[in-house]
TORKE-219274 format. One record per residue: residue in one letter; x, y, z of N, C-alpha, C in turn. Coordinates in Angstrom, 3 decimals. Layout:
% residues N
<rec A,<X,Y,Z>,<X,Y,Z>,<X,Y,Z>>
...
END
This chain:
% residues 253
<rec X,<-2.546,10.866,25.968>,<-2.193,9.783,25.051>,<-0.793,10.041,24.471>>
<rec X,<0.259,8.962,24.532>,<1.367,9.316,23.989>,<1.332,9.134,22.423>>
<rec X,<2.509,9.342,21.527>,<2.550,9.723,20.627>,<2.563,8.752,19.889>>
<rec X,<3.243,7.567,20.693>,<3.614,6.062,20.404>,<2.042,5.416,19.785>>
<rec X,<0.828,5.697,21.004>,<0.050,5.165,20.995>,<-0.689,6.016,19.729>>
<rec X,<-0.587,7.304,19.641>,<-1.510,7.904,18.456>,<-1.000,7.424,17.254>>
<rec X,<0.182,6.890,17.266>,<0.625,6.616,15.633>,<0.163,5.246,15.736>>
<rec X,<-0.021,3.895,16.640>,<-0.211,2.887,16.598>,<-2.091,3.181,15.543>>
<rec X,<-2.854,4.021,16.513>,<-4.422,4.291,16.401>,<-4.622,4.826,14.882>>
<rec X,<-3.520,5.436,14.197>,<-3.553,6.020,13.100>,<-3.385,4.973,12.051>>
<rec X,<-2.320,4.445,12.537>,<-1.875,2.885,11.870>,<-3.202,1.905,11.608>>
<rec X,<-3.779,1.957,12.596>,<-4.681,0.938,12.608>,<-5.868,1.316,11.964>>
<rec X,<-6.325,2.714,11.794>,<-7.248,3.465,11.115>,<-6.854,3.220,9.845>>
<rec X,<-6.034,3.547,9.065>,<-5.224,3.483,7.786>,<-5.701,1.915,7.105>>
<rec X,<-4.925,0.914,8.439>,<-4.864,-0.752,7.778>,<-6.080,-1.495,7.988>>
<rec X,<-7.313,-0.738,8.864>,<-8.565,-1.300,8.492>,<-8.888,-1.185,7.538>>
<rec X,<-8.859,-0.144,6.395>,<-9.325,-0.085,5.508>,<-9.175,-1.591,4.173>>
<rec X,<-8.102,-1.966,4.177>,<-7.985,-3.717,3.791>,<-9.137,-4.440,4.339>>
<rec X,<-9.234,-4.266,5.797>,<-10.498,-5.722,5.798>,<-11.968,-4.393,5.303>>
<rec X,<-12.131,-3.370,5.442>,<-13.630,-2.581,4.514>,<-13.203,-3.158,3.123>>
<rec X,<-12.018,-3.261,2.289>,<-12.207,-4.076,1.058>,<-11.966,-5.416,1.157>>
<rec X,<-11.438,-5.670,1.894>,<-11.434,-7.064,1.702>,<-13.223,-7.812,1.550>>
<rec X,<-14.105,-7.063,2.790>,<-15.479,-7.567,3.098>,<-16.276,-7.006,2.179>>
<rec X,<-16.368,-6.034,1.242>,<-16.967,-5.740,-0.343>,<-16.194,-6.959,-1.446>>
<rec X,<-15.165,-7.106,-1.945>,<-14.101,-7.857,-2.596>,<-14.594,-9.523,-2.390>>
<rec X,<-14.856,-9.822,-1.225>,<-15.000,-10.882,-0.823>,<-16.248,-11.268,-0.527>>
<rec X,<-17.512,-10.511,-0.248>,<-18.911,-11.158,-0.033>,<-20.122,-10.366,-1.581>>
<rec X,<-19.356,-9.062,-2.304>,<-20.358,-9.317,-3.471>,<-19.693,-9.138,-4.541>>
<rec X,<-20.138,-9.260,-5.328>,<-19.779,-9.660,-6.745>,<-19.014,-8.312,-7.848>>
<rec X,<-18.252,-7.469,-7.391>,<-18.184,-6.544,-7.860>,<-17.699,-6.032,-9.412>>
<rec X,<-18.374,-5.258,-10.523>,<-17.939,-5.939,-11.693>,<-16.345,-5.051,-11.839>>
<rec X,<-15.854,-5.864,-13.143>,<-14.735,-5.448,-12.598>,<-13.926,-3.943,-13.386>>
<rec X,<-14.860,-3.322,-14.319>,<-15.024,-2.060,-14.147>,<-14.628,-1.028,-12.616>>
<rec X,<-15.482,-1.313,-12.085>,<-15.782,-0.840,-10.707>,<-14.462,-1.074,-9.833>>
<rec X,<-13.746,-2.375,-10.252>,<-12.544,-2.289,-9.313>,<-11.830,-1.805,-9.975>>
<rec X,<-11.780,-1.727,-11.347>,<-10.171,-1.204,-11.963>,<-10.564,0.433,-11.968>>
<rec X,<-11.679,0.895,-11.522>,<-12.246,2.404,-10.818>,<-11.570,2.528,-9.907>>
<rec X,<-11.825,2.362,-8.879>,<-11.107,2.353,-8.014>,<-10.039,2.292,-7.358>>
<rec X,<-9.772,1.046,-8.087>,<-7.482,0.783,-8.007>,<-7.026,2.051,-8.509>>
<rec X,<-7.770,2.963,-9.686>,<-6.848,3.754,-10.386>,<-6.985,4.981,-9.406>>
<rec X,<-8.461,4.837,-8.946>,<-8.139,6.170,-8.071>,<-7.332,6.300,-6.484>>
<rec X,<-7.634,4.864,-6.369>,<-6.112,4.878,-5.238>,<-5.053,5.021,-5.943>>
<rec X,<-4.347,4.766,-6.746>,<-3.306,4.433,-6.973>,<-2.701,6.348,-7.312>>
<rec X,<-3.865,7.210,-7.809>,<-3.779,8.564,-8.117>,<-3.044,8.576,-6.636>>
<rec X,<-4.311,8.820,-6.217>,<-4.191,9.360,-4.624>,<-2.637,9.162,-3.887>>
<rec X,<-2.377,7.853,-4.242>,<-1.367,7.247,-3.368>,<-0.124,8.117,-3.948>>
<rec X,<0.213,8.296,-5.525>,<1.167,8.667,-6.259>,<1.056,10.514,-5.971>>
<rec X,<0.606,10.931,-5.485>,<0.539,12.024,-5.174>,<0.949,12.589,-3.606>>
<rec X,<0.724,11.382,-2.935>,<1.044,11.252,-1.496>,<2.617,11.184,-1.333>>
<rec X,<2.839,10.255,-2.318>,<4.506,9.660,-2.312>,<5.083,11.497,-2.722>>
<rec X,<4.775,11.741,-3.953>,<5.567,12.593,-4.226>,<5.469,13.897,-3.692>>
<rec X,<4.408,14.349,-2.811>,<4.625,15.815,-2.098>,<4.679,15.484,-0.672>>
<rec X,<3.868,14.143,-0.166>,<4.330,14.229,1.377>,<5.867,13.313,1.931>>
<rec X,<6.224,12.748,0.748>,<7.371,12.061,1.416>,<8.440,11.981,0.171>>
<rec X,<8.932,11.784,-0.835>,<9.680,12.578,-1.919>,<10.071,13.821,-1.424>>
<rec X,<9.157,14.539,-1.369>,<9.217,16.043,-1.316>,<9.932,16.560,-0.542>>
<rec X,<9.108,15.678,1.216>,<9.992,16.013,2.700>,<11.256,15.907,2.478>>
<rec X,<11.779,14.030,2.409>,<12.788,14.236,2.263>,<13.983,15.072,1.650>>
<rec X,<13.307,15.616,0.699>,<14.220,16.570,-0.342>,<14.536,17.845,0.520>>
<rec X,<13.490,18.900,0.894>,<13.191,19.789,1.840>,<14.612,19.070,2.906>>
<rec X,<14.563,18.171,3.621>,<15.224,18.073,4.466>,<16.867,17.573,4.798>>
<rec X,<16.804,16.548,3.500>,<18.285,16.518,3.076>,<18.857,16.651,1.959>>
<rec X,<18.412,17.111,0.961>,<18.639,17.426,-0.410>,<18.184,16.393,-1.491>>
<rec X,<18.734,16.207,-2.398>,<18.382,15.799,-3.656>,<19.680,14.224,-3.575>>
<rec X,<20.978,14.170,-3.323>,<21.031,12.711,-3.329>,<20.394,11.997,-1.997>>
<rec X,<21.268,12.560,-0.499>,<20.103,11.452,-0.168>,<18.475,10.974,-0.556>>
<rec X,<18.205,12.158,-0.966>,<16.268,11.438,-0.827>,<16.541,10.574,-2.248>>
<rec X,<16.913,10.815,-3.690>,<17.505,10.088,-4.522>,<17.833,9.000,-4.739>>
<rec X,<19.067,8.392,-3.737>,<18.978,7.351,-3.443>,<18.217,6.279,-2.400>>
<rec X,<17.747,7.315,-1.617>,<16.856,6.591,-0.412>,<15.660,6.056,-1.038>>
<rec X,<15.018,6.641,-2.493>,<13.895,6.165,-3.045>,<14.350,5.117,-3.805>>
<rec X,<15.375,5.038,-4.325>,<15.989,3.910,-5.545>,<16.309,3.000,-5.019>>
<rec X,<16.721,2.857,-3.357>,<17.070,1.852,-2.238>,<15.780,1.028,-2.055>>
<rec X,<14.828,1.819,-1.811>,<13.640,1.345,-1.457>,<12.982,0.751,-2.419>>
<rec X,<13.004,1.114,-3.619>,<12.220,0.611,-4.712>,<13.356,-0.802,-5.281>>
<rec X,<14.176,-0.863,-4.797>,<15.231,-1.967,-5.336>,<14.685,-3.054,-4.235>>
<rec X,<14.836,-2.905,-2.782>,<14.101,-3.315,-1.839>,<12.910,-4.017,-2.199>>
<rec X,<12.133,-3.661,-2.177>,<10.778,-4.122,-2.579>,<10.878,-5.023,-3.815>>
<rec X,<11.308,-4.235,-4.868>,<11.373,-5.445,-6.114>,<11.820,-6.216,-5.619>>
<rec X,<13.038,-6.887,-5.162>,<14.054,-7.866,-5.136>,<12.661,-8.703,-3.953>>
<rec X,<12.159,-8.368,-3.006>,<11.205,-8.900,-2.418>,<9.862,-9.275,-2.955>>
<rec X,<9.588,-8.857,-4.120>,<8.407,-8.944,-5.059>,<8.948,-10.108,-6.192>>
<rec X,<10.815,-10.207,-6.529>,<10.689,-11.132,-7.767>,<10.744,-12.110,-7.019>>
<rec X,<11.338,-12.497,-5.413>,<11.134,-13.979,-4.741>,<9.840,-14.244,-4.692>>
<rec X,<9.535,-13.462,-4.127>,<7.676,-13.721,-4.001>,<6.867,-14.106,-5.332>>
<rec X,<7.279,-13.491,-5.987>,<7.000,-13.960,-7.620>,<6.572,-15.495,-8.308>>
<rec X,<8.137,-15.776,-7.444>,<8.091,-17.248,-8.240>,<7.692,-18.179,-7.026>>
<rec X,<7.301,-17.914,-6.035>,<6.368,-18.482,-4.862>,<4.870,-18.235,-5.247>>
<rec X,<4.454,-17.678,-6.508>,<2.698,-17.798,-6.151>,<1.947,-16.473,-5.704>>
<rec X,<3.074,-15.507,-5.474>,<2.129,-14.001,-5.195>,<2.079,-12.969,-6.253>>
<rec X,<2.714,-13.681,-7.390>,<3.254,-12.820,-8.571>,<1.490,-11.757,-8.929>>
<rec X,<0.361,-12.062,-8.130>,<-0.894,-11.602,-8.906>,<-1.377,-11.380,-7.390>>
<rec X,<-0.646,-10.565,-6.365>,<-1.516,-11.100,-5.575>,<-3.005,-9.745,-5.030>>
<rec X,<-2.446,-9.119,-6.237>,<-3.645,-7.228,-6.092>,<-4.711,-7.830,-7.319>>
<rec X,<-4.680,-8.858,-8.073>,<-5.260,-8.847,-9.461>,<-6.697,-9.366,-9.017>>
<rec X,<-7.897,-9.093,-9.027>,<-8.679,-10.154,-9.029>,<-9.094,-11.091,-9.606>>
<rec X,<-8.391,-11.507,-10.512>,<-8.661,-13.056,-11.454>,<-9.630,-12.775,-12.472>>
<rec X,<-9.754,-11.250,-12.946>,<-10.764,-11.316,-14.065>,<-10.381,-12.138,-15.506>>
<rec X,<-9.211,-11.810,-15.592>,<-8.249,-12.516,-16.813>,<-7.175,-13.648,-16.270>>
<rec X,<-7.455,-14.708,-16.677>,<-7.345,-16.211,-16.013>,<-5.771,-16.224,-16.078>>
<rec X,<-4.814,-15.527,-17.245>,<-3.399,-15.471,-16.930>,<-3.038,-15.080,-16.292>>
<rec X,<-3.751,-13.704,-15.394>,<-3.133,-12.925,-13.968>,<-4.070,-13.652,-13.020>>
<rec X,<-4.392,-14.653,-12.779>,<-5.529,-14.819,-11.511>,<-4.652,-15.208,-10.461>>
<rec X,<-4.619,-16.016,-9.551>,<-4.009,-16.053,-8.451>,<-4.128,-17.490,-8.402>>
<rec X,<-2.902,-18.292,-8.117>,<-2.700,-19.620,-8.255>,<-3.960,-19.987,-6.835>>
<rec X,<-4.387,-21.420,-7.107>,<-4.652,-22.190,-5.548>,<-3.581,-22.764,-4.666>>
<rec X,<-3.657,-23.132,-3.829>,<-2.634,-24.551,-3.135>,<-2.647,-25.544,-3.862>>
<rec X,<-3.587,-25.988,-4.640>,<-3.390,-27.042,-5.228>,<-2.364,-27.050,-6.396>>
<rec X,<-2.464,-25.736,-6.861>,<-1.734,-25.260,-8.657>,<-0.448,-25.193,-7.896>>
<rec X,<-0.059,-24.624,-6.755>,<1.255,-23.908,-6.708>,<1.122,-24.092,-4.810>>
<rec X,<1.605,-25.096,-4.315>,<1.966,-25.189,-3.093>,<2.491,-24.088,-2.206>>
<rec X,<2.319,-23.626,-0.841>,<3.027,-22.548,0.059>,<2.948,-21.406,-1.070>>
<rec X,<1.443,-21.009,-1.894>,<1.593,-19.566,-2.758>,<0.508,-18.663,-1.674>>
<rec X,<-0.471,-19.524,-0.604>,<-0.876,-18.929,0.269>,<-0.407,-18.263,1.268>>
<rec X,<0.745,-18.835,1.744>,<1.818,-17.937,2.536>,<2.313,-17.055,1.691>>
<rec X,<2.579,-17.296,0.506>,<3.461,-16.455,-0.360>,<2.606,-15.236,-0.577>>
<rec X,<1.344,-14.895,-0.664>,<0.396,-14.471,-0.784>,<0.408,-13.711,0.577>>
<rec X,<0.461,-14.104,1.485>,<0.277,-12.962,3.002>,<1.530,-12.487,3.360>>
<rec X,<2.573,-13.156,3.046>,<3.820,-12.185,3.084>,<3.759,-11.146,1.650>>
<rec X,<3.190,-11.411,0.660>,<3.262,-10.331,-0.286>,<2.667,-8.830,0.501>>
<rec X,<1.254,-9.579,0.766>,<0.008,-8.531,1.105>,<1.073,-7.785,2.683>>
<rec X,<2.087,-8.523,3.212>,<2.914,-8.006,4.342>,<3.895,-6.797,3.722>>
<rec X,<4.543,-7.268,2.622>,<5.254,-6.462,1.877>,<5.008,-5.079,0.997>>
<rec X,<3.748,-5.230,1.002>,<2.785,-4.102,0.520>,<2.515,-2.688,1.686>>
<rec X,<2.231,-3.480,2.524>,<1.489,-2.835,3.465>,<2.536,-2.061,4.621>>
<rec X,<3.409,-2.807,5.166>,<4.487,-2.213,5.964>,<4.643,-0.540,5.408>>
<rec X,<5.669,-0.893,4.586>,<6.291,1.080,4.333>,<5.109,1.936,4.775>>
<rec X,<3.548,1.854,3.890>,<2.552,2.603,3.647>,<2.607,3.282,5.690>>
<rec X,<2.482,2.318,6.147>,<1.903,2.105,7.511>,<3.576,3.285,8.586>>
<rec X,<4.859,2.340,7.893>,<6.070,2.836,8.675>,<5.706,4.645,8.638>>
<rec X,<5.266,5.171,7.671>,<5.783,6.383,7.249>,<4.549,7.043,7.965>>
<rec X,<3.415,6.453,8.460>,<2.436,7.504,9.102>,<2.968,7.996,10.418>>
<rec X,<4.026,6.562,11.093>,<4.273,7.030,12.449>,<5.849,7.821,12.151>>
<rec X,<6.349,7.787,10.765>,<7.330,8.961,10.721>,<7.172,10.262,10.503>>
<rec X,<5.652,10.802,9.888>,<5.191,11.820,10.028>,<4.733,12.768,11.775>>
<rec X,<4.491,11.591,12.353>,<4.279,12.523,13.810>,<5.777,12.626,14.160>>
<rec X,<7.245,12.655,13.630>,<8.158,13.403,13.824>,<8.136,14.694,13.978>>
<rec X,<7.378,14.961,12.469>,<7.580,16.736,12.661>,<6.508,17.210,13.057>>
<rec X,<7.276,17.609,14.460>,<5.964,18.608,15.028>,<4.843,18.063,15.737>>
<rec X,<4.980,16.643,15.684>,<3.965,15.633,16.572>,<2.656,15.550,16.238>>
<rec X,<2.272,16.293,15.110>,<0.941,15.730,14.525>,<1.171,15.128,13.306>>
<rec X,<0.491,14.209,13.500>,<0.045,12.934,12.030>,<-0.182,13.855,10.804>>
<rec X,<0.025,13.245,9.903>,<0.256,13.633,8.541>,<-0.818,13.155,7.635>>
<rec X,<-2.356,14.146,8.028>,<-3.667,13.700,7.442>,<-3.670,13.111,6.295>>
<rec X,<-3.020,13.760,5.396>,<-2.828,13.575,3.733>,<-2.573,11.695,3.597>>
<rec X,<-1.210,12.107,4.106>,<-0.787,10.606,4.327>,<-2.060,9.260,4.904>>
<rec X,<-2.093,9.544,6.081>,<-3.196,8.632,6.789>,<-4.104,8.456,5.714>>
<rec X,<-4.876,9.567,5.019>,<-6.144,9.418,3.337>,<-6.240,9.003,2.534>>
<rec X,<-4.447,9.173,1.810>,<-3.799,8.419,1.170>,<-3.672,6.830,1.310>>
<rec X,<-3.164,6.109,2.324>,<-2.756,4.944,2.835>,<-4.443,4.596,2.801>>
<rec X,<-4.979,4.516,3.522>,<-6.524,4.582,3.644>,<-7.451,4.137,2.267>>
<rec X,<-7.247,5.494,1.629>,<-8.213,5.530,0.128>,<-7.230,4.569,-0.759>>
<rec X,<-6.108,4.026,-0.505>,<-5.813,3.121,-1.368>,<-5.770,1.398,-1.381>>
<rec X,<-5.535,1.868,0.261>,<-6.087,0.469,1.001>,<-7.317,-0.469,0.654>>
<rec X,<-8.542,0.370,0.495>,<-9.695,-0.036,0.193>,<-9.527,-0.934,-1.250>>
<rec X,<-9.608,-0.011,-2.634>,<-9.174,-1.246,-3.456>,<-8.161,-2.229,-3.357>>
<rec X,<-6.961,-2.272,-2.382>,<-6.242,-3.451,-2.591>,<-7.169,-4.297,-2.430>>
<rec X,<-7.778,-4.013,-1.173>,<-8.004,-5.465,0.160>,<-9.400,-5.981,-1.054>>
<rec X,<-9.903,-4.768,-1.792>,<-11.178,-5.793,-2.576>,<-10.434,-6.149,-3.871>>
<rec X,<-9.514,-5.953,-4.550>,<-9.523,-6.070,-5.704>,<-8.252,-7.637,-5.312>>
<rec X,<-7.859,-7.926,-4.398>,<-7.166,-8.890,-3.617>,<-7.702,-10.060,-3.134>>
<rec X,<-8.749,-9.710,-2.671>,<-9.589,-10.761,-1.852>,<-11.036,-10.920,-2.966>>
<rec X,<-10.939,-10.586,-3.941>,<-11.572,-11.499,-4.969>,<-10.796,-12.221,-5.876>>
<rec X,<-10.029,-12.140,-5.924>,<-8.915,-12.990,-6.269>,<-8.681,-14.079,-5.728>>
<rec X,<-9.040,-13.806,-4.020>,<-8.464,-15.004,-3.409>,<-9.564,-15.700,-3.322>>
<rec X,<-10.668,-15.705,-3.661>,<-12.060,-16.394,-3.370>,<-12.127,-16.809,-4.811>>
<rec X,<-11.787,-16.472,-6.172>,<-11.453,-16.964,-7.216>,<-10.938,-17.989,-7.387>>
<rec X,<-9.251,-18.155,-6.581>,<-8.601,-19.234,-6.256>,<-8.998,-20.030,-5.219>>
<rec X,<-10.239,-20.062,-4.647>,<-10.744,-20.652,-3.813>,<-10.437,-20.970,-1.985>>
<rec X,<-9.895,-20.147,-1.975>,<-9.644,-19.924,-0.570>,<-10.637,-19.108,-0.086>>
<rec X,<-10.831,-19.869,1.240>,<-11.639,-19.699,2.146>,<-11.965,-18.173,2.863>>
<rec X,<-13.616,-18.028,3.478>,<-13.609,-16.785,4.701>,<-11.891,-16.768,5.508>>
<rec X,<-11.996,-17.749,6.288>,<-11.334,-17.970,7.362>,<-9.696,-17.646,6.681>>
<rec X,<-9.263,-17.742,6.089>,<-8.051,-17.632,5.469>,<-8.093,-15.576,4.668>>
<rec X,<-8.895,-15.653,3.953>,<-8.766,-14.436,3.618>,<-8.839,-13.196,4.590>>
<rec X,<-10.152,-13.064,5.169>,<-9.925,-12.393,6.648>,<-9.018,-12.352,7.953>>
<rec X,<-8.863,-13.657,7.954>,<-7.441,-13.826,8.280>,<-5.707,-13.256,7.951>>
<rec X,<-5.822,-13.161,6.539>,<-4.745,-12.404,6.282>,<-4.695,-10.885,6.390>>
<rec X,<-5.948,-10.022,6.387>,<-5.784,-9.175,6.060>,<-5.961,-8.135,7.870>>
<rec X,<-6.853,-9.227,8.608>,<-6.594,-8.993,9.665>,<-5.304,-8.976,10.707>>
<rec X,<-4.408,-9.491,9.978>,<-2.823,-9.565,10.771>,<-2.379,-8.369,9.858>>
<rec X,<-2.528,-8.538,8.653>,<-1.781,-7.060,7.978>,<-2.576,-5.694,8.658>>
<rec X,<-3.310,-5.771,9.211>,<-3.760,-4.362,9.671>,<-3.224,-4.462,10.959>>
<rec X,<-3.231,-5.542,11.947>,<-2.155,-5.625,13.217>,<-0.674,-5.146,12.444>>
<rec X,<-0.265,-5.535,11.381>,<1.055,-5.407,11.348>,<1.150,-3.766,11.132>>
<rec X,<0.327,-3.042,10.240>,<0.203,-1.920,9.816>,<0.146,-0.668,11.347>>
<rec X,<-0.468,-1.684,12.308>,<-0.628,-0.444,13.523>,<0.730,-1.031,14.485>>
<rec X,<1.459,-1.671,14.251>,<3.043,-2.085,14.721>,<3.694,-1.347,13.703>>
<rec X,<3.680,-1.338,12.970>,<4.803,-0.703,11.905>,<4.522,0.882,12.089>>
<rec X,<3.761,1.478,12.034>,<3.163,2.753,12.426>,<3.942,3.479,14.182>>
<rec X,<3.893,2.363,14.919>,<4.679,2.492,16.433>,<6.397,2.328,16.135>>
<rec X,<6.467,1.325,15.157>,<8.275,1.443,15.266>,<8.574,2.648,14.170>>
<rec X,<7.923,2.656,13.162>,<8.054,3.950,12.530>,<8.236,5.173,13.341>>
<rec X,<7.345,5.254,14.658>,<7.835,6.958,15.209>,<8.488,6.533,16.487>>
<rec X,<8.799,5.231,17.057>,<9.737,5.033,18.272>,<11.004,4.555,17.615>>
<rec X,<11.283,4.308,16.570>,<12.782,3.597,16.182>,<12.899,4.487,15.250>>
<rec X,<12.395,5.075,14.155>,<13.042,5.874,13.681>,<13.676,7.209,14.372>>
<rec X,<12.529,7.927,15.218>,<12.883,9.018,16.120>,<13.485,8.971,16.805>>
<rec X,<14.182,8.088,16.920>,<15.691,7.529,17.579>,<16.786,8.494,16.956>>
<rec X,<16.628,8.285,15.523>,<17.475,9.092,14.470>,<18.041,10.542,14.567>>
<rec X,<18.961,10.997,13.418>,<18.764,12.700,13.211>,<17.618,12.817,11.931>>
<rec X,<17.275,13.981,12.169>,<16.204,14.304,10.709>,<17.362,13.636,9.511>>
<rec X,<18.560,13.544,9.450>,<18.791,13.284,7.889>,<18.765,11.869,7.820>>
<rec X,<18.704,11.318,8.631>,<18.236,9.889,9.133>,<16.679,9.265,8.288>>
<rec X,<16.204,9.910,9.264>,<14.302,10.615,9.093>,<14.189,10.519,7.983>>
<rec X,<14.833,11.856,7.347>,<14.477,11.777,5.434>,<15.171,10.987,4.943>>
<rec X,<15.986,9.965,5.239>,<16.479,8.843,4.047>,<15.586,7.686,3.976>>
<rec X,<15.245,7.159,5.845>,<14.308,6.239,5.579>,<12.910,6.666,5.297>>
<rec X,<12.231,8.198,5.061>,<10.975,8.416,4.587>,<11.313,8.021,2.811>>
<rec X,<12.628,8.835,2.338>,<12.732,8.367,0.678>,<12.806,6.583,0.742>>
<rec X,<13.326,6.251,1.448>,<13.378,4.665,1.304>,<11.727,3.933,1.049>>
<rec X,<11.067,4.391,2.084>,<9.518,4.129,2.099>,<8.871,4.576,0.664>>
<rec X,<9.219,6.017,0.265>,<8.460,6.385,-1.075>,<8.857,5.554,-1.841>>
<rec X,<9.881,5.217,-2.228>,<10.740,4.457,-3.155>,<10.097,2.992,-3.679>>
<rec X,<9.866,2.108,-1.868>,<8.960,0.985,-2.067>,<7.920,1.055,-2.154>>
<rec X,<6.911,2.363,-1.833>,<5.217,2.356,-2.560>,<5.331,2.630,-3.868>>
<rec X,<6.194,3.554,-4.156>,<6.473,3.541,-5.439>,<6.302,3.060,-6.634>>
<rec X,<7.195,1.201,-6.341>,<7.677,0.661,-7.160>,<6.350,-0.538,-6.981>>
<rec X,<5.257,-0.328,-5.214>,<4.438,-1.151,-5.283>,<3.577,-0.813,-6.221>>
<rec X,<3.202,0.304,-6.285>,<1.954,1.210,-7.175>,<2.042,0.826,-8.274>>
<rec X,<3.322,0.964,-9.090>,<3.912,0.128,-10.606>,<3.162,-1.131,-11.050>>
<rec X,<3.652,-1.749,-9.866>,<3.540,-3.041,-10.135>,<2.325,-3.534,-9.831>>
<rec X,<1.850,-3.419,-8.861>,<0.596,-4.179,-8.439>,<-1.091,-3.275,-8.614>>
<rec X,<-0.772,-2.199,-8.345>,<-2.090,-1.441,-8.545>,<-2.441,-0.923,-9.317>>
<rec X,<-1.414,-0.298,-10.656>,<-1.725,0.449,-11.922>,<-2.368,-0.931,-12.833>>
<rec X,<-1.241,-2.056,-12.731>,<-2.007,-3.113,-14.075>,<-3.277,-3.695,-13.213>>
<rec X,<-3.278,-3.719,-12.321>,<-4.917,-3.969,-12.039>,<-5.878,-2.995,-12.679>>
<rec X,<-5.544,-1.793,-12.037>,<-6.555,-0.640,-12.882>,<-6.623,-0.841,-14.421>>
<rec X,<-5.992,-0.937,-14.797>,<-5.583,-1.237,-16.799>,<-6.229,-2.385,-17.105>>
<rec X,<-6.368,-3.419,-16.344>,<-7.124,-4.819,-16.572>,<-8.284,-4.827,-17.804>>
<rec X,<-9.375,-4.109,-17.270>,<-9.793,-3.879,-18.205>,<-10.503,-2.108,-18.249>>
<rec X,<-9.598,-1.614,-18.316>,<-9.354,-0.122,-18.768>,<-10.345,0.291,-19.613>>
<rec X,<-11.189,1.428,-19.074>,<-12.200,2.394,-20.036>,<-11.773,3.074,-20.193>>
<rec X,<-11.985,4.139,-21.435>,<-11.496,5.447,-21.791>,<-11.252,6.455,-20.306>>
<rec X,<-12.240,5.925,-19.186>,<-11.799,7.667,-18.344>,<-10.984,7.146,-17.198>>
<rec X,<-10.467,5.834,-17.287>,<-9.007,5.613,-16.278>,<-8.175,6.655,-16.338>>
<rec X,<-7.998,6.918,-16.859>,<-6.577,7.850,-17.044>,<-6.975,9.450,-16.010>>
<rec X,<-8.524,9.676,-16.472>,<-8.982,10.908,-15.512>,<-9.362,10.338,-14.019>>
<rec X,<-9.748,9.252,-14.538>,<-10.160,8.794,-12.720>,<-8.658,9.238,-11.973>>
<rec X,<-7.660,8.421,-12.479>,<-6.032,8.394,-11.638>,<-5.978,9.706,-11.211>>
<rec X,<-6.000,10.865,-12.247>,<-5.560,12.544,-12.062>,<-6.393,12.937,-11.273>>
<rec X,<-8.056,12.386,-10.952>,<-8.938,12.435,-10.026>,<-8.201,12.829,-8.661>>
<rec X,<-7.905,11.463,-8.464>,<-7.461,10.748,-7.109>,<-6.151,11.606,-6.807>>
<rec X,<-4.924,11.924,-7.464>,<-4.234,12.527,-7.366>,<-4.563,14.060,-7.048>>
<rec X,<-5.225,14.536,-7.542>,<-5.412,16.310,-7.385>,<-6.767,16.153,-5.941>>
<rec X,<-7.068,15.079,-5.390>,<-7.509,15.282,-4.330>,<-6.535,15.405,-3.384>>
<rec X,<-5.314,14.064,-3.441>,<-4.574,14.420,-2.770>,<-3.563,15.386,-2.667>>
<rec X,<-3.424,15.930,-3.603>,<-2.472,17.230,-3.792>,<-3.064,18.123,-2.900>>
<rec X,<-4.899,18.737,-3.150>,<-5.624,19.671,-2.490>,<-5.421,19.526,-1.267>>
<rec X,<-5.123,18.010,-0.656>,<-5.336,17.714,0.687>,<-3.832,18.349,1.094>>
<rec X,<-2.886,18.232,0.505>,<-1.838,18.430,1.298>,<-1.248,20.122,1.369>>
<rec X,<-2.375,20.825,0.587>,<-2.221,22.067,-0.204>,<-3.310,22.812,1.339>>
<rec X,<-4.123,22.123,1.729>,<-4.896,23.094,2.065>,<-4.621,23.412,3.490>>
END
């Protein structure tokens, strides 16, 4: 099996995890305790991933400005793609509509916010996915941590997302639908991640891995912490450090 194809299979392992939440999120009723559980402990997990498997690399590999700016590139990136999307209708598109000011517009409230809505969930998902097939750079094995990471955080988007979108009343066929092309896109982005980047030199490598941290980064900020906070119990804050010191262990052991 080439390497191309193991990062595609890894990719695609990673971006199923959206339709496993999307199909909890979307067929029962989950309270929403339970999701802002969860968002926080992805969001641990994920923030722990960024900063020792890809922060970190890059630093290790080209110092402290490139990876520096390669994260501030990326996180500028993404925003500037998050405030268009914004005022198209995706401004909520991780929230599940527990609190009616963050819920998620319909077609009817806010025209083309359903597209706006699957290019968000596109914009989310890419980097997570680019950086698994930039890990089989070094050394040609996948980067478990990473893949667990992407994975265990995946799960609350796709549910805490796709009750949202069944809130705003969109359909099976539309919601599964979206999340099923974002996991195609996730196992494509995973293949150009280790055939177009590995094109590169490593200082190459580590600018666009800081570029990638930079935009989960600034996604985690924005879309997955105020979900978790939604409606926040006293042990959010330990759930997050939870999720994080698993992934630390993972990348430790």
């Amino acid at each position: 099996m080439t390497e191309a194809v193991q990062a595609g299979l890894w990719g695609l392992l990673a971006g199923s995890a959206l339709l496993v939440g999307a199909a909890i999120g979307y067929g029962l009723r989950v309270p929403q305790k339970v999701i802002a559980t969860v968002m926080a402990f992805g969001a641990g997990v994920l923030l722990s991933a960024v900063s020792f498997e890809l922060v970190g690399e890059a630093y290790d590999e080209a110092g402290i400005v490139p990876a520096a700016i390669g994260t501030l590139l990326g996180a500028l990136a993404y925003t500037a793609g998050n405030v268009w999307l914004a005022g198209r209708g995706a401004r909520h598109r991780k929230r599940s509509g527990a609190q009616p000011a963050h819920s998620q517009p319909s077609e009817a409230e806010q025209g083309g916010s359903g597209t706006a809505l699957a290019l968000g969930a596109l914009l989310d998902g890419v980097p997570e996915s680019a950086v698994i097939g930039v890990s089989l750079l070094d050394g040609g094995t996948v980067s478990l941590v990473t893949v667990a990471a992407v994975f265990l955080s995946n799960v609350p988007e796709g549910l805490s997302s796709s009750a949202g979108m069944k809130k705003a009343g969109r359909g099976k066929a539309y919601v599964f639908g979206v999340w099923t092309a974002i996991t195609a896109a996730s196992t494509v982005s995973a293949v150009l991640g280790y055939t177009v980047v590995g094109a590169f030199s490593p200082a190459v490598v580590a600018a666009v891995t800081a570029v990638a941290a930079g935009a989960i980064l600034a996604m985690i900020a924005d879309t997955m912490i105020p979900e978790a906070f939604e409606d926040a119990h006293l042990a959010i804050g330990l759930i997050t450090v939870c999720g994080f010191l698993l992934s630390f262990a993972l990348s430790h052991a």
